[in-house]
VMD Tcl script that draws the C-alpha trace (Angstrom):
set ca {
  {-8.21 17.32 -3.14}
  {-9.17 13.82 -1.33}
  {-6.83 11.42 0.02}
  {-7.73 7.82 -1.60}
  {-6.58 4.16 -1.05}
  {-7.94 2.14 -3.81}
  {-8.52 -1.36 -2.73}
  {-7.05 -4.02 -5.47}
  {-9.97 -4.35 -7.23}
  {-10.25 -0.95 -8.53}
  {-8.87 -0.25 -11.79}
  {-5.33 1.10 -12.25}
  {-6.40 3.56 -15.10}
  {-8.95 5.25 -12.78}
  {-6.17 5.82 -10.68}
  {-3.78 7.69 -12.96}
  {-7.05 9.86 -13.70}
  {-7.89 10.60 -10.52}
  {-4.27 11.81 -9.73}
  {-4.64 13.53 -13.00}
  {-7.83 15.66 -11.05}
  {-5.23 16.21 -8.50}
  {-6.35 13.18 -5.83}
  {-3.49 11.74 -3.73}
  {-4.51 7.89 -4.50}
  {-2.07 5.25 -3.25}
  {-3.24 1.95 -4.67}
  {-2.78 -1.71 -2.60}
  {0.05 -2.38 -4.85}
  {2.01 0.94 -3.66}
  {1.10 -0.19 0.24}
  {2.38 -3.53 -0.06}
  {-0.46 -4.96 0.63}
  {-1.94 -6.58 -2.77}
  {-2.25 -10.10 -3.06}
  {-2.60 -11.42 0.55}
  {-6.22 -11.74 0.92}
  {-6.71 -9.11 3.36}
  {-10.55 -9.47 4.72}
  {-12.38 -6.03 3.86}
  {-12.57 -5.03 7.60}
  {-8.73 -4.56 7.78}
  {-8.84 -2.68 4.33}
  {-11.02 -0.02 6.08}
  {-8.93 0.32 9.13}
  {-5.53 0.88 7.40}
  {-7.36 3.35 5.14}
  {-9.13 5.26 8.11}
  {-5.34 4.91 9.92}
  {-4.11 6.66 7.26}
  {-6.48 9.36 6.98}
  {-7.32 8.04 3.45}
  {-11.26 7.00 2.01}
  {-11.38 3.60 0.63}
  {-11.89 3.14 -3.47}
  {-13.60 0.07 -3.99}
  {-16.13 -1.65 -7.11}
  {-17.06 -4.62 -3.81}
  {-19.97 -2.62 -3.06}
  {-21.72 -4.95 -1.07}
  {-18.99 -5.56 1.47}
  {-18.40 -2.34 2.27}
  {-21.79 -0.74 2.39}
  {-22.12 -2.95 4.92}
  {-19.26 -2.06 6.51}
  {-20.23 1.67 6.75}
  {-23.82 0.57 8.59}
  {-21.22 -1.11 11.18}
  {-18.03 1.07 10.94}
  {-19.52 4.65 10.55}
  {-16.25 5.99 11.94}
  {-14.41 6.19 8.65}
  {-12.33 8.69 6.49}
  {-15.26 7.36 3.95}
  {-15.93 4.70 1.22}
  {-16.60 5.38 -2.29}
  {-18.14 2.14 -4.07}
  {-18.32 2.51 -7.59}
  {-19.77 0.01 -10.30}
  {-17.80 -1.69 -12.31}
  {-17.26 0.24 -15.93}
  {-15.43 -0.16 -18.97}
  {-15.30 3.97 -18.79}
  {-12.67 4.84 -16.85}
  {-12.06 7.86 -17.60}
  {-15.52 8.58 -17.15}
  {-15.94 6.74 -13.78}
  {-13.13 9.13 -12.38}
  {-14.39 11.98 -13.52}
  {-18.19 11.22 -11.59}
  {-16.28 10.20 -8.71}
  {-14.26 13.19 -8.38}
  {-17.54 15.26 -9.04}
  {-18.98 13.40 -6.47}
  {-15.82 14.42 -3.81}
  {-16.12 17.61 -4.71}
  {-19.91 17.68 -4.23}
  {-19.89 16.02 -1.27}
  {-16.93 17.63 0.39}
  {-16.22 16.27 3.86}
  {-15.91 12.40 3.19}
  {-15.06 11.81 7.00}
  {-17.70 9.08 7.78}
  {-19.53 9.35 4.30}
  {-20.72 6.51 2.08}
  {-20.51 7.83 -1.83}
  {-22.00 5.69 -4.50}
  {-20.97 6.36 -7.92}
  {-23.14 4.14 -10.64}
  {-23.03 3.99 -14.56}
  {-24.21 7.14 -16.21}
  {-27.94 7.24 -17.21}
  {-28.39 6.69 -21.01}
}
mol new
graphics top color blue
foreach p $ca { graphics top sphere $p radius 0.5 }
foreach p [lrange $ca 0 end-1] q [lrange $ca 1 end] { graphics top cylinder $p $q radius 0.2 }
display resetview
């Protein structure tokens, strides 16, 4: 399964599911390094130095990071949603779809109603 680093935003309970799929997630909290306003751009380069794609709902910031950073263990940006459970579950589909996440941008949105 994928190696994760969930940036602080990213909810805890999407986490514990994820881990539950059998993802090795280590949140900011677990790193030490929640709470100290650490721009984006350093985010990415402690997850890529640990071999680890970065879990984020700040889409913006790092979809632009990806069109200047391609050289990434990958970003998955994921809306925000009340569904975790849910949101896990199409993110791991989308890992497992995708496969390789070296350098790859995922987007996982809100289910279609």
């Amino acid at each position: 399964m994928a190696r994760l680093y969930s940036n602080e935003n990213f909810p805890r309970q999407a986490v514990l599911a994820l881990r539950a799929r059998g993802h090795d997630v280590v949140t900011a909290v677990e790193a030490g390094l929640a709470n100290q306003e650490i721009p984006d751009s350093e985010v990415l380069t402690y997850a890529t130095r640990e071999d680890r794609a970065v879990l984020t709902l700040n889409r913006r910031d790092f979809i632009r990071l990806h069109r200047e950073r391609p050289d990434h263990s990958g970003i998955i940006v994921c809306a925000q949603d009340p569904d975790v459970t849910g949101q896990a579950e199409r993110i791991h589909t989308a890992i497992t779809a995708t496969g390789e996440l070296m350098g790859q941008l995922i987007r996982v949105n809100l289910p279609q109603h």
